[in-house]
N, CA, C and O atoms as a printed pandas DataFrame, in Angstrom:
     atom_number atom_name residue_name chain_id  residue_number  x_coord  y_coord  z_coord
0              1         N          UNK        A               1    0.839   -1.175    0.000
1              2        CA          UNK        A               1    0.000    0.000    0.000
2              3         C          UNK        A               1    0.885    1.240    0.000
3              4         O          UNK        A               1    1.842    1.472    0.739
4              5         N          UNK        A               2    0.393    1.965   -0.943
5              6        CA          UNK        A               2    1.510    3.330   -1.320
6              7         C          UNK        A               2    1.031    3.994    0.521
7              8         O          UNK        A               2    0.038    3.780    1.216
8              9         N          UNK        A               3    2.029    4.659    0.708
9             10        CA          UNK        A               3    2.150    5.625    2.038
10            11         C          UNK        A               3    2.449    5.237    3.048
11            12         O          UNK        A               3    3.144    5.953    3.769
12            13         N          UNK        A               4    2.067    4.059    3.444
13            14        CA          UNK        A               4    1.922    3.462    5.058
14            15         C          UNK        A               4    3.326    2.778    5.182
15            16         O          UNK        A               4    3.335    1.775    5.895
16            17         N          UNK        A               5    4.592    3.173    4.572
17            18        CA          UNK        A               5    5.725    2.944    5.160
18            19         C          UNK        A               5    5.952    4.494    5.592
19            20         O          UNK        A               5    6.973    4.602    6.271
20            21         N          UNK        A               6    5.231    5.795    5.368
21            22        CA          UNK        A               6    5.523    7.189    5.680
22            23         C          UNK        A               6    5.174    7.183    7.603
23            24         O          UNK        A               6    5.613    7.954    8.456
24            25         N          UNK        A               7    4.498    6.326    7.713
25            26        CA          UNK        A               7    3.789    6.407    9.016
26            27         C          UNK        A               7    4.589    5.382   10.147
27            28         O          UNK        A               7    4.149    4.345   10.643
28            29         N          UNK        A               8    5.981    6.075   10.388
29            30        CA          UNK        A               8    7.015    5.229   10.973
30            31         C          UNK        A               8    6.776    5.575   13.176
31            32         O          UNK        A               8    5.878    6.184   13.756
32            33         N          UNK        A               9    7.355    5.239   13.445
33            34        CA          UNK        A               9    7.001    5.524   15.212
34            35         C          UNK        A               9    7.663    7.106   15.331
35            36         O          UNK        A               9    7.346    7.765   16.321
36            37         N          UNK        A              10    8.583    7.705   14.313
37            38        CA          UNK        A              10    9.087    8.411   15.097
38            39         C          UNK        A              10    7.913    9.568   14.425
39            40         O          UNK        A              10    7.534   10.482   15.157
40            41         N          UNK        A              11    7.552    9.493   13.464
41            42        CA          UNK        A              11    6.052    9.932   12.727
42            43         C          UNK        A              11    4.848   10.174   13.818
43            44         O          UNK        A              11    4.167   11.198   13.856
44            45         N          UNK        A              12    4.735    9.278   14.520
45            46        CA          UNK        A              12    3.732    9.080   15.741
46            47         C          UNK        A              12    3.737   10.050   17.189
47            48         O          UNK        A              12    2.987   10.271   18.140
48            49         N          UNK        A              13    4.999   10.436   16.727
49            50        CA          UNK        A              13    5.645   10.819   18.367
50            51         C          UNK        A              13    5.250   12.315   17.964
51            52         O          UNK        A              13    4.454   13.000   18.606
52            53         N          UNK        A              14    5.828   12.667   16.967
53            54        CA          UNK        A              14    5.803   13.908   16.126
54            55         C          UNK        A              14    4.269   14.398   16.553
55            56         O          UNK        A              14    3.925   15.345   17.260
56            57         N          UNK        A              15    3.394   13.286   15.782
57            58        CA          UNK        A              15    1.679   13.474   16.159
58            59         C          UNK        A              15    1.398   14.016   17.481
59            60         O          UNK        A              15    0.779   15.072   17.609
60            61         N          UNK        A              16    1.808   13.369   18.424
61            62        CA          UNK        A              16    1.457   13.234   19.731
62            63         C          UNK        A              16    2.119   15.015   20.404
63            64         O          UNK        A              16    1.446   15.855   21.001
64            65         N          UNK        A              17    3.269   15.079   20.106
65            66        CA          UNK        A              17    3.706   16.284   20.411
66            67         C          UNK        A              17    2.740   17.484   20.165
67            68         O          UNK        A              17    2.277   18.368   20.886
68            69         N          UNK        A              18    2.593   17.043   18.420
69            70        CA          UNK        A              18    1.762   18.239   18.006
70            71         C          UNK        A              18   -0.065   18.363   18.739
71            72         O          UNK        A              18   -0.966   19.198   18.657
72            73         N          UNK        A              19    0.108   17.048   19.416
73            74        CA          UNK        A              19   -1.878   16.710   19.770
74            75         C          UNK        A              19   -1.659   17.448   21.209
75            76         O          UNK        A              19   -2.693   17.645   21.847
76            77         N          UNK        A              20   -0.480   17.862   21.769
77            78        CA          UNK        A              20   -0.211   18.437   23.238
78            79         C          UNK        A              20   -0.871   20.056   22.848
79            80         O          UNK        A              20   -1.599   20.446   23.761
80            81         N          UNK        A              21   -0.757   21.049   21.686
81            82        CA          UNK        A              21   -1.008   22.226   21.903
82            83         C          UNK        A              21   -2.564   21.868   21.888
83            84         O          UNK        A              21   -2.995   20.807   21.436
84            85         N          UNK        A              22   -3.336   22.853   22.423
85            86        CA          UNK        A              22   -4.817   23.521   22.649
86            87         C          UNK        A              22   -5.079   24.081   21.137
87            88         O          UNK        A              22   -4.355   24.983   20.714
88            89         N          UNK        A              23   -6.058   23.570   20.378
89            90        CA          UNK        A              23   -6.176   24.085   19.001
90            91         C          UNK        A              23   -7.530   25.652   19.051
91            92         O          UNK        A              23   -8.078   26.317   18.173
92            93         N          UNK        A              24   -7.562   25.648   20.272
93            94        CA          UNK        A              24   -8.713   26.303   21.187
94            95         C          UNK        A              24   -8.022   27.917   21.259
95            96         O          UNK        A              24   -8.484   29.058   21.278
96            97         N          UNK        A              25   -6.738   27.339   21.284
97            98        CA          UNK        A              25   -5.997   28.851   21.947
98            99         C          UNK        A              25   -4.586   28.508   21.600
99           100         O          UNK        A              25   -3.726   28.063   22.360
100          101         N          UNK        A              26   -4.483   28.800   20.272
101          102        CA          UNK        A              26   -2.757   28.878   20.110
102          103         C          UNK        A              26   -2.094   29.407   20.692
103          104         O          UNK        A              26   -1.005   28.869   20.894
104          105         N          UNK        A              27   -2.262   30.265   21.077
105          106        CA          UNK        A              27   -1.145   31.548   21.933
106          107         C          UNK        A              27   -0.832   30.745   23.245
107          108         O          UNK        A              27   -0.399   31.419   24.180
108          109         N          UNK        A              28   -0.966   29.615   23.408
109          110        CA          UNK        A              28   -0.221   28.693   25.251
110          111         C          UNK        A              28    0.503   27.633   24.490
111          112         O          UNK        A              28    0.219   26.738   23.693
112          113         N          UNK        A              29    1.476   28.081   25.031
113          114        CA          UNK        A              29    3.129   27.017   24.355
114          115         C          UNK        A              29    2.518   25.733   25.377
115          116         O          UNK        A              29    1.485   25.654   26.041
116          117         N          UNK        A              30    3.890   24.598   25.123
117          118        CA          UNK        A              30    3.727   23.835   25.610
118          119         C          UNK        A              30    5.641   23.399   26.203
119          120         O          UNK        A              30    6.593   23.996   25.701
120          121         N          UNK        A              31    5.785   22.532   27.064
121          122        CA          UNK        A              31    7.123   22.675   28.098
122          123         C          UNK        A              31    6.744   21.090   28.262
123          124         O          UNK        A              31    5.750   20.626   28.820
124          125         N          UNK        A              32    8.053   20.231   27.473
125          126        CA          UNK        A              32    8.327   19.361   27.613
126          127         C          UNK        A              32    8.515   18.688   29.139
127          128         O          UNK        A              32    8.891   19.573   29.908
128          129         N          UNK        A              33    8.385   17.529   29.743
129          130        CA          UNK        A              33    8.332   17.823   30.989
130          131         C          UNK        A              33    9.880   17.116   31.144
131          132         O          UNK        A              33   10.511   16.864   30.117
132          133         N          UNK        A              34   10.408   16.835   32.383
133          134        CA          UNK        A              34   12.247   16.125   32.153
134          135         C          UNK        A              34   12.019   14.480   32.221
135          136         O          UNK        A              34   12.849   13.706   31.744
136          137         N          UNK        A              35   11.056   14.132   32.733
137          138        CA          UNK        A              35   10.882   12.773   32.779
138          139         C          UNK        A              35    9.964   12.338   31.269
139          140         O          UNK        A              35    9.123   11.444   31.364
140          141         N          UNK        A              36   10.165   12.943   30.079
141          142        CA          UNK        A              36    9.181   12.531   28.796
142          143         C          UNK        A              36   10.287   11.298   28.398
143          144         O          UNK        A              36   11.341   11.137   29.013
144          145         N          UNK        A              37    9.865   10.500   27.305
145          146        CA          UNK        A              37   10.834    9.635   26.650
146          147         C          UNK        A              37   11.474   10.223   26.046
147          148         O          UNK        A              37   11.159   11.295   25.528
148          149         N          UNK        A              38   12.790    9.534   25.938
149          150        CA          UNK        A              38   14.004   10.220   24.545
150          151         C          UNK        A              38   12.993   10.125   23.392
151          152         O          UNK        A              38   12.956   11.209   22.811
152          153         N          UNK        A              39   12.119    9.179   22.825
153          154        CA          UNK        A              39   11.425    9.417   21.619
154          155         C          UNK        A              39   10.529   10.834   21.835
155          156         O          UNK        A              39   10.711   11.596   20.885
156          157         N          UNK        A              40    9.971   11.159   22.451
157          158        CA          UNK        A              40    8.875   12.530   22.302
158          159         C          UNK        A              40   10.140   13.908   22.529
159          160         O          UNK        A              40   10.004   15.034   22.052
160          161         N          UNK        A              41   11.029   13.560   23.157
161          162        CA          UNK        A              41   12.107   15.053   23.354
162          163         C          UNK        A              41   12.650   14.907   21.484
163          164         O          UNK        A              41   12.648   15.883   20.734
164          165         N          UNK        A              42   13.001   13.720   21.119
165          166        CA          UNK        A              42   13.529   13.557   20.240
166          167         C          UNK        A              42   12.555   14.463   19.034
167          168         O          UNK        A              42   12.963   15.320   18.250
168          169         N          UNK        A              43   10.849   13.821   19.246
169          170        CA          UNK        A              43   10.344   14.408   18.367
170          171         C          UNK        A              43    9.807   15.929   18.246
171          172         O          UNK        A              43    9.306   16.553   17.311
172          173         N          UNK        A              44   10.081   16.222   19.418
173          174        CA          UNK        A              44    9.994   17.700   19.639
174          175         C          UNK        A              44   11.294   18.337   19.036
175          176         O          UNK        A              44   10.861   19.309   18.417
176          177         N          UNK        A              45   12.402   18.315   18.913
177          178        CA          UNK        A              45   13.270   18.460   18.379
178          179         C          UNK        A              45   13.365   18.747   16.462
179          180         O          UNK        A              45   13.732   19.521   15.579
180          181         N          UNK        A              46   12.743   17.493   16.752
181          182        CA          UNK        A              46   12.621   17.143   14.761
182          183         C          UNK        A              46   11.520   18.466   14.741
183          184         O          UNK        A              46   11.985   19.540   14.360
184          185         N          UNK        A              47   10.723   18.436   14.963
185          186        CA          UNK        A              47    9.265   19.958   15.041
186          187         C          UNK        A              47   10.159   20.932   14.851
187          188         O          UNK        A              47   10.205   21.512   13.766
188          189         N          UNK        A              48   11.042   21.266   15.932
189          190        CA          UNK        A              48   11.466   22.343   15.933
190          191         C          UNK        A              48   12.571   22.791   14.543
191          192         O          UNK        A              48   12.847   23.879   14.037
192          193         N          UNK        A              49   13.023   21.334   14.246
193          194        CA          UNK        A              49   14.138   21.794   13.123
194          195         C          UNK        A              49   13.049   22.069   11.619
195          196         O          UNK        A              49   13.255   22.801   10.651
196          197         N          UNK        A              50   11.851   21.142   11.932
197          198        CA          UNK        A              50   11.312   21.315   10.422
198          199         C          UNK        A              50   10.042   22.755   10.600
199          200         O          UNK        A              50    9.012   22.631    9.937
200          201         N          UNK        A              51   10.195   24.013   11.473
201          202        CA          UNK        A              51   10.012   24.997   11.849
202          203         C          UNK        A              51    8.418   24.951   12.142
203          204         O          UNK        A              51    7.648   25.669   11.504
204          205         N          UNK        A              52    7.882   23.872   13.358
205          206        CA          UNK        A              52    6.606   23.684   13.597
206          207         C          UNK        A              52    6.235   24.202   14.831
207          208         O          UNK        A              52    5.118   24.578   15.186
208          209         N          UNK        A              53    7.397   24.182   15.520
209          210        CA          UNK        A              53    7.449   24.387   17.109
210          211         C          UNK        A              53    9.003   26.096   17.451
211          212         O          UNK        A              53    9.609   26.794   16.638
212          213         N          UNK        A              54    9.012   26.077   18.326
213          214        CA          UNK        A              54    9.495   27.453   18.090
214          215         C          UNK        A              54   10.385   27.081   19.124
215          216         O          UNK        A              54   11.215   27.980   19.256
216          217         N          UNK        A              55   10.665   25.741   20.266
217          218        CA          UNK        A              55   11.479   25.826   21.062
218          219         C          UNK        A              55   12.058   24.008   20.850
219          220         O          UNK        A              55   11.547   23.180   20.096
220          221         N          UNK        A              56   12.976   23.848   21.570
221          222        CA          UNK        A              56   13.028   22.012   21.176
222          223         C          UNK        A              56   12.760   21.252   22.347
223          224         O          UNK        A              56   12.957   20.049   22.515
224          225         N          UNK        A              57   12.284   22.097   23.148
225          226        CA          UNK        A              57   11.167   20.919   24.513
226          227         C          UNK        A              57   10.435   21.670   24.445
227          228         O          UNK        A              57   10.122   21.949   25.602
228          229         N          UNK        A              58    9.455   22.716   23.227
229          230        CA          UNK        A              58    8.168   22.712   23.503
230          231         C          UNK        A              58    8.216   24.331   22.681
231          232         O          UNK        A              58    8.355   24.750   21.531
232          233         N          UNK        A              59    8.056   24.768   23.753
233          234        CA          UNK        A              59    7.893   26.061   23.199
234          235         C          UNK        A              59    6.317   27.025   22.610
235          236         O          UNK        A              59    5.296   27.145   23.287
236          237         N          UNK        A              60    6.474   27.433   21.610
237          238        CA          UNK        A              60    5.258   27.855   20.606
238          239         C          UNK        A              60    5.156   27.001   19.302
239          240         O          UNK        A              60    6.038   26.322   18.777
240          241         N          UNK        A              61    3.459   27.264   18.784
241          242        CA          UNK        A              61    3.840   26.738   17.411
242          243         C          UNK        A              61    3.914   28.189   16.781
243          244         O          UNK        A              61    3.346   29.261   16.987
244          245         N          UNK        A              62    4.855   27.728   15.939
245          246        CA          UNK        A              62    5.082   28.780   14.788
246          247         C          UNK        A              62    4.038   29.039   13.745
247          248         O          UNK        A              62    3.288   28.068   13.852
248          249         N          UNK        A              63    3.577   29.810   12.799
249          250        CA          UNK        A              63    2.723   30.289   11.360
250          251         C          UNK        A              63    2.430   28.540   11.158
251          252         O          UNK        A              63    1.296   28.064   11.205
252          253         N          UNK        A              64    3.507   27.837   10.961
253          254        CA          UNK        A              64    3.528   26.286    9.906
254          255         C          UNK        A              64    2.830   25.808   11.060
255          256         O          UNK        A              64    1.606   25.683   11.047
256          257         N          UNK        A              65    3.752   25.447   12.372
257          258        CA          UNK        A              65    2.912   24.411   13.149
258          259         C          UNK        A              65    1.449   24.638   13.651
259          260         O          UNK        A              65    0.717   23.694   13.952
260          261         N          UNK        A              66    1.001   26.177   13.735
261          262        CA          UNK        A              66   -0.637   26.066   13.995
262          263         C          UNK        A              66   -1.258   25.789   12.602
263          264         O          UNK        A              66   -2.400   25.386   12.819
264          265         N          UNK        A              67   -1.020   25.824   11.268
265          266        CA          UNK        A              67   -1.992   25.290   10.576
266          267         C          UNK        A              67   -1.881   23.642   10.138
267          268         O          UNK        A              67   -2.625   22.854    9.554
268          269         N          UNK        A              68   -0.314   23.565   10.850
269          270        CA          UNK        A              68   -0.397   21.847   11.146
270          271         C          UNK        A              68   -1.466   21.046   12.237
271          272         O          UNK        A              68   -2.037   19.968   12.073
272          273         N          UNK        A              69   -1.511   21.876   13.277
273          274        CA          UNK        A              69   -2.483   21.740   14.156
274          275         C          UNK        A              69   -3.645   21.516   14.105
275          276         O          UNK        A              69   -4.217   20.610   14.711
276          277         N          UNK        A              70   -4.199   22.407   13.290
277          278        CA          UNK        A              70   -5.536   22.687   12.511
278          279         C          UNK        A              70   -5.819   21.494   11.441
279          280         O          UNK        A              70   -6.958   21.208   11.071
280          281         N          UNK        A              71   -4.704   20.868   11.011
281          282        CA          UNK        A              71   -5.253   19.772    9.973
282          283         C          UNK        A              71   -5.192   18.528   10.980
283          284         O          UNK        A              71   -6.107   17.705   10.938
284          285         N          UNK        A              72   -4.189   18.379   11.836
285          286        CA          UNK        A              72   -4.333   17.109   12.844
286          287         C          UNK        A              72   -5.570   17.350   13.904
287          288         O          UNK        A              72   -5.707   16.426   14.706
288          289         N          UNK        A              73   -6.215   18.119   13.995
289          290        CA          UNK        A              73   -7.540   18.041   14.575
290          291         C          UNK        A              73   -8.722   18.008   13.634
291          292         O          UNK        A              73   -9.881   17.655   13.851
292          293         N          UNK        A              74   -8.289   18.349   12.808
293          294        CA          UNK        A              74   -9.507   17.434   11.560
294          295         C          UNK        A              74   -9.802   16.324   11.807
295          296         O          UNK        A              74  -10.781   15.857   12.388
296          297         N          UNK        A              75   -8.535   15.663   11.148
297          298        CA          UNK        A              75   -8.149   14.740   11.411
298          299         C          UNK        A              75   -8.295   13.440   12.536
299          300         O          UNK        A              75   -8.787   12.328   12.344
300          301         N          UNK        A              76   -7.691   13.999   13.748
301          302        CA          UNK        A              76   -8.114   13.461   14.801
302          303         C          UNK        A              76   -9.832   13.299   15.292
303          304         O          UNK        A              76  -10.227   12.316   15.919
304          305         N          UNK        A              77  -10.518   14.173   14.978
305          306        CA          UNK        A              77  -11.911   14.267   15.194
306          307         C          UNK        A              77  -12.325   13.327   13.642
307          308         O          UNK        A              77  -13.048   12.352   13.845
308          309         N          UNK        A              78  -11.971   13.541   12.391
309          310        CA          UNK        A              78  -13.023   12.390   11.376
310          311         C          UNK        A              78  -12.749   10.955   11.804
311          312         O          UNK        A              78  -13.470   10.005   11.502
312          313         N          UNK        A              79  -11.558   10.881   12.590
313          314        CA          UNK        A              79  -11.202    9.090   13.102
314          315         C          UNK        A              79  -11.198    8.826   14.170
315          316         O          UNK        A              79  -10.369    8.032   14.615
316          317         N          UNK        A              80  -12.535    9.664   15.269
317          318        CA          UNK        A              80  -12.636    9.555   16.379
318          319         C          UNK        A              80  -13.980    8.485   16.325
319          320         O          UNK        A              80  -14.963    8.578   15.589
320          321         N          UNK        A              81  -13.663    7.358   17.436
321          322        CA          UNK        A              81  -14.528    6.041   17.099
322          323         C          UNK        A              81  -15.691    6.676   17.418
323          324         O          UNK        A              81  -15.606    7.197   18.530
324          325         N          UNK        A              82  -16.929    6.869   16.791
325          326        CA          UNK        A              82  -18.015    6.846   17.484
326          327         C          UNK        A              82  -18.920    6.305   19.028
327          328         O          UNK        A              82  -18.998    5.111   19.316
328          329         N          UNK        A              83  -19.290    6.961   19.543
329          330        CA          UNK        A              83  -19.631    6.451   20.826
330          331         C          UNK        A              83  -20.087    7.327   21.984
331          332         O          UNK        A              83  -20.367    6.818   23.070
């Protein structure tokens, strides 16, 4: 299946980072905590180099990362199980 080798763990972590901001109220950063896994510091990092996040344990989202935000809560809400 074309794509679903794009959707690797460190892909996931990335998600999860980005599912931490409030899509409610961009303007409240978010602050990695010291006990997170090396994978989520890691993927906060990668955010920050591919200019989504504005700090590399957290920070702001930048212009890119709030309308990244905005599509992963689409997202997250059309593949929310019913119930």
């Amino acid at each position: 299946m074309i794509g679903i080798d794009q959707i690797s763990e460190e892909f996931v972590h990335e998600l999860k980072i980005l599912a931490c901001f409030d899509p409610a109220n961009m303007s409240v950063g978010i602050k990695l905590r010291s006990d997170m896994s090396d994978a989520l510091c890691q993927a906060a990092q990668r955010l920050h180099s591919q200019g989504l996040i504005s700090a590399i344990d957290g920070g702001y989202l930048t212009p890119f990362g709030m309308t990244m935000v905005e599509h992963l809560q689409h997202l997250l809400v059309a593949l929310k199980p019913a119930g």
